[in-house]
NUTORDREN-463591 format. One line per field, with one value per residue: residue number from 1; residue in one letter; z negated, y negated, x negated of N, C-alpha, C in turn. Coordinates in steps of 0.1 Angstrom, whole numbers, plus 2048, in hexadecimal, padded with zeros to 3 digits. Each point is the difference from the previous one (the first is absolute). Layout:
// residues N
k: (NUM:...)
r: (a:...)
n.pz: (Z:...)
n.py: (Y:...)
n.px: (X:...)
ca.pz: (Z:...)
ca.py: (Y:...)
ca.px: (X:...)
c.pz: (Z:...)
c.py: (Y:...)
c.px: (X:...)
This chain:
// residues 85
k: (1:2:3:4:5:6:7:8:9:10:11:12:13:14:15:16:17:18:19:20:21:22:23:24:25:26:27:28:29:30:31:32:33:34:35:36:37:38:39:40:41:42:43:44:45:46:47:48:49:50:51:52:53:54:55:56:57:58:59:60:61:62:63:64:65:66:67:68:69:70:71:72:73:74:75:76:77:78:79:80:81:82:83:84:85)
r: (x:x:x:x:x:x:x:x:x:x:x:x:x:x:x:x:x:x:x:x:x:x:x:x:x:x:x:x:x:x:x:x:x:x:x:x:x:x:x:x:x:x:x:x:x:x:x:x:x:x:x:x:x:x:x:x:x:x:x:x:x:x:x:x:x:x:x:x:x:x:x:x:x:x:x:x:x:x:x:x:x:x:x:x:x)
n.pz: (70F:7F7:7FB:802:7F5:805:7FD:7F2:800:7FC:80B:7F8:807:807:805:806:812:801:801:80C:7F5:803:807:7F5:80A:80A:800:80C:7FE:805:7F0:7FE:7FD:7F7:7F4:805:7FB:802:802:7FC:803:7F6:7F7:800:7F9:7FF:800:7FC:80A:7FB:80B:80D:801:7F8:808:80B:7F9:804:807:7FE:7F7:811:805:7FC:808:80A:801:7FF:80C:808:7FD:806:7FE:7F4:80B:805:7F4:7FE:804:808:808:7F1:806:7F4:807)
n.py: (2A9:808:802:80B:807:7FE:80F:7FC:7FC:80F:7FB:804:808:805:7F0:805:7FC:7F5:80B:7FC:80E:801:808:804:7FB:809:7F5:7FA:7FC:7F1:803:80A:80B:803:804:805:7FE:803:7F7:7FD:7F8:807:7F5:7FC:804:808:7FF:80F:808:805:7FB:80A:802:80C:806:807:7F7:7F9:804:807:7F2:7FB:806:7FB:7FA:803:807:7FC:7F5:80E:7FF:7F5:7F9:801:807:7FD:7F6:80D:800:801:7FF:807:7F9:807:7FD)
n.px: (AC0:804:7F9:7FC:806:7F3:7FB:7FA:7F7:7FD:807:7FF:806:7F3:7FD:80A:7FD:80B:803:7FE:800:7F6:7FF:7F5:7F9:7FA:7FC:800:7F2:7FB:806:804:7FB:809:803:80B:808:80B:807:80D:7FA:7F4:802:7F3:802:7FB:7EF:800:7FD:7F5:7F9:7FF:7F6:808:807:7F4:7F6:807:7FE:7F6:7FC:808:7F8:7F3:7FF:808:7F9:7FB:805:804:7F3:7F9:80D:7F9:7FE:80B:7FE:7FC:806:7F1:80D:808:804:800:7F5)
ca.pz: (7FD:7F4:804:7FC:7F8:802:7F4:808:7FC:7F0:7FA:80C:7F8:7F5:7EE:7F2:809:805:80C:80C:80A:809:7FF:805:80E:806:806:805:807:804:7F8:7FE:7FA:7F1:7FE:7FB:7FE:80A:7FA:807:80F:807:801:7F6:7F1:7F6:806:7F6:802:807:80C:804:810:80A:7FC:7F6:7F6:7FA:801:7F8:7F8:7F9:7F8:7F0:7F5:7FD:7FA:7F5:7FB:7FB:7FB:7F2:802:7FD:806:80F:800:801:810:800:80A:7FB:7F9:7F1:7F5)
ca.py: (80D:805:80E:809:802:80B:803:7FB:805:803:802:812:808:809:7F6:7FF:7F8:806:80C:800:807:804:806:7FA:801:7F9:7F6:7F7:7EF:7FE:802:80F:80A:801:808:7F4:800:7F9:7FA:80A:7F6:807:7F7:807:7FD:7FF:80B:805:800:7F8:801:80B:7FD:803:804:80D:7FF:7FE:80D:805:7FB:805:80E:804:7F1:807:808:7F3:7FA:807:80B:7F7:7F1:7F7:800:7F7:7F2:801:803:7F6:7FB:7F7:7ED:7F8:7FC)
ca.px: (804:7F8:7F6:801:7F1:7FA:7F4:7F6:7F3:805:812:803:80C:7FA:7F7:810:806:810:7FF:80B:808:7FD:7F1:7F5:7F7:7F4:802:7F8:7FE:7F7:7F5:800:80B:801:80A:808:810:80A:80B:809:7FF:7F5:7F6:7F9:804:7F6:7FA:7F9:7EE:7F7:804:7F8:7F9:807:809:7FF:800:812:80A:7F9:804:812:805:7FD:80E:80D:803:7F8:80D:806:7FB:7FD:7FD:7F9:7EF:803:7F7:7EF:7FD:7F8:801:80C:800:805:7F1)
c.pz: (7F6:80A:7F5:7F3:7FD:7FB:802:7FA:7F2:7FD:80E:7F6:7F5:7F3:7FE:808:7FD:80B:80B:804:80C:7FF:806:80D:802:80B:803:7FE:807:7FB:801:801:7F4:7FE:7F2:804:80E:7F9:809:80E:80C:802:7F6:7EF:7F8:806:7F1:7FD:809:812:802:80D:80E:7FF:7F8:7F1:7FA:7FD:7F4:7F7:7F7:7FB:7F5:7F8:800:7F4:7F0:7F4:7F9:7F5:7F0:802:7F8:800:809:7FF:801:811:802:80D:7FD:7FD:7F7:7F6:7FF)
c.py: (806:80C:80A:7FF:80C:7FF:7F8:805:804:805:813:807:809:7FC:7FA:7F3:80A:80A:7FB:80B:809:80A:7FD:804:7FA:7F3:7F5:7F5:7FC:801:80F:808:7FD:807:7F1:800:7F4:7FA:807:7FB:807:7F5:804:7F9:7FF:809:801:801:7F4:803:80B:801:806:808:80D:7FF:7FA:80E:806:7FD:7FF:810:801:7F4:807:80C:7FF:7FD:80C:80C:7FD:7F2:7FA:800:7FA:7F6:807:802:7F4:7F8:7F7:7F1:7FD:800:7F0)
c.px: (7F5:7F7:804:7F2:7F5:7F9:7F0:7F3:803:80C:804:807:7FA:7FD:812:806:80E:800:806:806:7FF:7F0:7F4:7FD:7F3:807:7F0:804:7F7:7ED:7FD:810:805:80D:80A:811:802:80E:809:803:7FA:7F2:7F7:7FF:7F1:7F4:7FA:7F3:7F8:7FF:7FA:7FB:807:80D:803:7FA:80C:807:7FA:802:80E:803:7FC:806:80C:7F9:7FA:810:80D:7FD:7FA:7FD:7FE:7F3:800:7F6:7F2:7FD:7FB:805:80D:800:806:7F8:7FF)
């Protein structure tokens, strides 16, 4: 059975990954928090940023990325927590 294809180190919607469609979230792993897209499965697609110690630093973060992203995106890549460096 094929797998599904998922973003990998470098490849995020922000650095011009194919969009899944869906909006960004705070999501976990065993590593940290990070903010990052979902496929329309609800499995996780691509994580944007780097990880966060916790959740409330996720949260925080997702607001000035969301708001970063709608206001003026192409400042989105200076945010020192974005992964398309």
């Amino acid at each position: 059975m094929n797998q599904p294809q998922r973003s990998t180190f470098r490849e995020t919607v922000i650095g011009g990954a194919k969009h899944p469609g869906t909006e960004l979230t705070v999501m976990s792993s065993a590593a940290g928090h990070y903010i990052g897209f979902r496929d329309e499965d609800g499995l996780p697609y691509s994580r944007e940023t780097d990880y966060f110690p916790n959740e409330e630093e996720a949260h925080r973060a997702y607001i000035e990325l969301t708001k970063v992203m709608y206001e003026t995106p192409e400042n989105t890549v200076l945010l020192p927590y974005v992964r398309n460096k």
